[in-house]
KELOFI-287037 format. One record per residue (C-alpha): residue number from 1; x, y, z. Coordinates in steps of 0.02 Angstrom, whole numbers. Layout:
<rs>
r resi->NUM, x->X, y->Y, z->Z
...
</rs>
This chain:
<rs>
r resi->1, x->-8505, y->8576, z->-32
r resi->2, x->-8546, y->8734, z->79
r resi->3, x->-8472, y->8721, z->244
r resi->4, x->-8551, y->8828, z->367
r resi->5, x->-8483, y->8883, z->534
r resi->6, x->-8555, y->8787, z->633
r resi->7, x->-8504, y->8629, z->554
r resi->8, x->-8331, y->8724, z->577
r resi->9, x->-8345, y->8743, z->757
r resi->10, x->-8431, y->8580, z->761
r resi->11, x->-8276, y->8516, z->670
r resi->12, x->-8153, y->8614, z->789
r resi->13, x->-8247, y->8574, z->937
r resi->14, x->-8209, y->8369, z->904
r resi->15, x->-8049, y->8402, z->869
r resi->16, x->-8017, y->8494, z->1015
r resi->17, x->-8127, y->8341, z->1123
r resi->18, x->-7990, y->8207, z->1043
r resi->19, x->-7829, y->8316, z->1106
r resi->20, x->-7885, y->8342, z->1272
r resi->21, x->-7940, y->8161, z->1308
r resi->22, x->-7749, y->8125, z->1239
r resi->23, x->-7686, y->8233, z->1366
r resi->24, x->-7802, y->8191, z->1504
r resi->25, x->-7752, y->7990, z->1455
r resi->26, x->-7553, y->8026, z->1465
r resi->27, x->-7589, y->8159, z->1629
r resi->28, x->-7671, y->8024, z->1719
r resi->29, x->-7574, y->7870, z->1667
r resi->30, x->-7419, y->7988, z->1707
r resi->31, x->-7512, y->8038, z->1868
r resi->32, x->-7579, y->7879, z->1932
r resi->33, x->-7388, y->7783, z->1907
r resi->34, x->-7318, y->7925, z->2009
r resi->35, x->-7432, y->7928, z->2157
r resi->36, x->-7484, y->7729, z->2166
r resi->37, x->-7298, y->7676, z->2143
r resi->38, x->-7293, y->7544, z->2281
r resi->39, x->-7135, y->7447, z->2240
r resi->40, x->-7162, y->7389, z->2073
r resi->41, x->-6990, y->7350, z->1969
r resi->42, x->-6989, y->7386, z->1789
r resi->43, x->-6945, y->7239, z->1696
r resi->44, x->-6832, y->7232, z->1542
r resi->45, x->-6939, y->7114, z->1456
r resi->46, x->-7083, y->7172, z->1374
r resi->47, x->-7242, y->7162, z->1462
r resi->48, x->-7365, y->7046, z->1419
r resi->49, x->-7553, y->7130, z->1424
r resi->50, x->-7689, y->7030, z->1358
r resi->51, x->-7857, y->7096, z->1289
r resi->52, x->-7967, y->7107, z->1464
r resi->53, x->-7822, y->7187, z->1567
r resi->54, x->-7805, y->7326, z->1430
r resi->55, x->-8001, y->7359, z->1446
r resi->56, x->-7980, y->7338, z->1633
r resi->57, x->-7851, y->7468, z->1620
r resi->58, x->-7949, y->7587, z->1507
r resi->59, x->-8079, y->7575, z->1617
r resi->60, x->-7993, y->7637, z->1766
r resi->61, x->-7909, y->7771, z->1709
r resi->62, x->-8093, y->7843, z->1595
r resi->63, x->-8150, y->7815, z->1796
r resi->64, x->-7995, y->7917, z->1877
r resi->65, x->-7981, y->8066, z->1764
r resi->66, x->-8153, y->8173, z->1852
r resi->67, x->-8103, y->8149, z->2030
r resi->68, x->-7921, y->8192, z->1970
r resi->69, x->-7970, y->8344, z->1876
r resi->70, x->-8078, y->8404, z->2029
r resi->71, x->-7931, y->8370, z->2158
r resi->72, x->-7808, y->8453, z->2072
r resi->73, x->-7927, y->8610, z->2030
r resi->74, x->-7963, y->8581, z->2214
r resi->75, x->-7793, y->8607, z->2275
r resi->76, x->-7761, y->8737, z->2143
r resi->77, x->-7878, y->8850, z->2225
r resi->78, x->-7812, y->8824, z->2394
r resi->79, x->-7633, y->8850, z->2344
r resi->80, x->-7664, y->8991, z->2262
r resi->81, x->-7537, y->9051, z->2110
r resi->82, x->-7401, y->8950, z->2177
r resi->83, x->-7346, y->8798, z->2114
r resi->84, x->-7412, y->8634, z->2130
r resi->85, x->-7306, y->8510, z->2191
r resi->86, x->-7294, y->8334, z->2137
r resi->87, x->-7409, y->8225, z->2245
r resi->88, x->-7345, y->8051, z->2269
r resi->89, x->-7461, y->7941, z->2374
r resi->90, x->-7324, y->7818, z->2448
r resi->91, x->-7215, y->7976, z->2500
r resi->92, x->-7265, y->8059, z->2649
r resi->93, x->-7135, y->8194, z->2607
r resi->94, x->-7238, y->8238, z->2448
r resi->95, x->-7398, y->8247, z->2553
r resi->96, x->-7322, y->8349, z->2703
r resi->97, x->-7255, y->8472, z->2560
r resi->98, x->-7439, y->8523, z->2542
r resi->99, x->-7572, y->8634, z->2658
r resi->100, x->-7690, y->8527, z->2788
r resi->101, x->-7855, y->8537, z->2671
r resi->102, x->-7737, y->8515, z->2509
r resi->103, x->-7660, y->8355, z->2589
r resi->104, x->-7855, y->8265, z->2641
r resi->105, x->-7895, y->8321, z->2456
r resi->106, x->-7753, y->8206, z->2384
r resi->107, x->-7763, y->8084, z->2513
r resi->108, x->-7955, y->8073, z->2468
r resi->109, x->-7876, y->8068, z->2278
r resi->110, x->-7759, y->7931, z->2310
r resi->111, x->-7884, y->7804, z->2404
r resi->112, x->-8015, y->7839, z->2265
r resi->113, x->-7912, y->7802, z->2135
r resi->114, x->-7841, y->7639, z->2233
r resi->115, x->-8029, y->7578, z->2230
r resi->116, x->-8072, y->7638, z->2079
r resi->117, x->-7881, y->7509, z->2007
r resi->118, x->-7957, y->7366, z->2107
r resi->119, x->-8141, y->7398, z->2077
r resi->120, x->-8079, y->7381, z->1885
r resi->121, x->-7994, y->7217, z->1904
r resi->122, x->-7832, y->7277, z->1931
r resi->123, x->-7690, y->7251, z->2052
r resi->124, x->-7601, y->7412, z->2081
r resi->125, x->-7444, y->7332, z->2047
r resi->126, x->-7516, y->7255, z->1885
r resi->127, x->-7577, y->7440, z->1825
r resi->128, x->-7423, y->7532, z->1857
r resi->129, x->-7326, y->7415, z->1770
r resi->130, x->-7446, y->7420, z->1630
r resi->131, x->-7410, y->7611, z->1639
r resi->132, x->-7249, y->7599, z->1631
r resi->133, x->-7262, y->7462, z->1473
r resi->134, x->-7356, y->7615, z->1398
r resi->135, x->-7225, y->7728, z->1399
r resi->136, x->-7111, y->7586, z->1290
r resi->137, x->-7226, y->7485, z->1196
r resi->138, x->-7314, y->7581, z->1057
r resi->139, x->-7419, y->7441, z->1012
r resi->140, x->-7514, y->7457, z->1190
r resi->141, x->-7519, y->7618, z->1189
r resi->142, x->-7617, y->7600, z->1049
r resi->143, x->-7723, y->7487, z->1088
r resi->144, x->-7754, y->7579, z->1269
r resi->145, x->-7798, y->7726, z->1150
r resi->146, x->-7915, y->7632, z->1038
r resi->147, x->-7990, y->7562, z->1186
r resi->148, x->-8025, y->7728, z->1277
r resi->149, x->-8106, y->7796, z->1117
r resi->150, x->-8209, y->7644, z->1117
r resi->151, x->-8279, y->7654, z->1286
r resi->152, x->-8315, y->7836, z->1275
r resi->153, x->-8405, y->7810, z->1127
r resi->154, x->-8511, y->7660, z->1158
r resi->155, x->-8650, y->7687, z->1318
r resi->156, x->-8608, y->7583, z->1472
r resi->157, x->-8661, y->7416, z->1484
r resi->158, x->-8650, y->7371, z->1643
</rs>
């Protein structure tokens, strides 16, 4: 079999899709448990998830990840080379921490992605403790995984 380069790059390229939405799944899980943190309390027990809530889940966070890459690219440019902080929506310390137009940006973040939890089914208390399960329970995070590959591959239904 010949392989030419672009089936190479075509190769590379897919590879390359399938990291990134990795990252941008465990980024905005990671994200989304540190700013919508309420006052859930992590349980010892293991968390039970059933089939719907792991779609609902899925869902949301396939529907956070643009407005969260464009707010933090957002805030990026007006902070310049510094640092970002970490933006916590329940902690007005977090929020104060940042410049005027860098503070509506997250704030704008955090009540999107609020919606965008409850628009999917989802209490926010129910979805950070789901993302906290994650980090635990390998067998959701698989099936989180499987799920997100499944809804980016299939065209929306609704």
């Amino acid at each position: 079999m010949k392989i030419t380069p672009n089936s190479v790059f075509q190769k590379s390229l897919q590879q390359m899709f399938f990291r990134s939405l990795c990252l941008g799944f465990v980024t905005t899980a990671s994200l989304v448990a540190s700013t919508l943190t309420w006052s859930s309390k992590a349980s010892a027990q293991t968390l039970s998830v059933d089939n719907t809530e792991v779609t609902n889940y899925a869902q949301a966070v396939l529907a956070m990840e643009p407005s969260r890459q464009k707010a933090f690219e957002e805030i990026k440019k007006l902070i310049g080379s510094g640092e970002i902080p970490q933006i916590v929506c329940n902690d007005s310390n977090s929020m104060n921490r940042l410049p005027n137009k860098a503070r509506n940006i997250a704030v704008n973040y955090c009540n999107n992605s609020q919606k965008i939890v409850e628009n999917n089914g989802l209490s926010i208390d129910r979805f950070n403790n789901i993302t906290i399960e994650l980090q635990n329970n390998n067998n959701l995070k698989r099936q989180v995984y499987n799920t997100l590959i499944r809804l980016q591959k299939t065209p929306e239904t609704r």
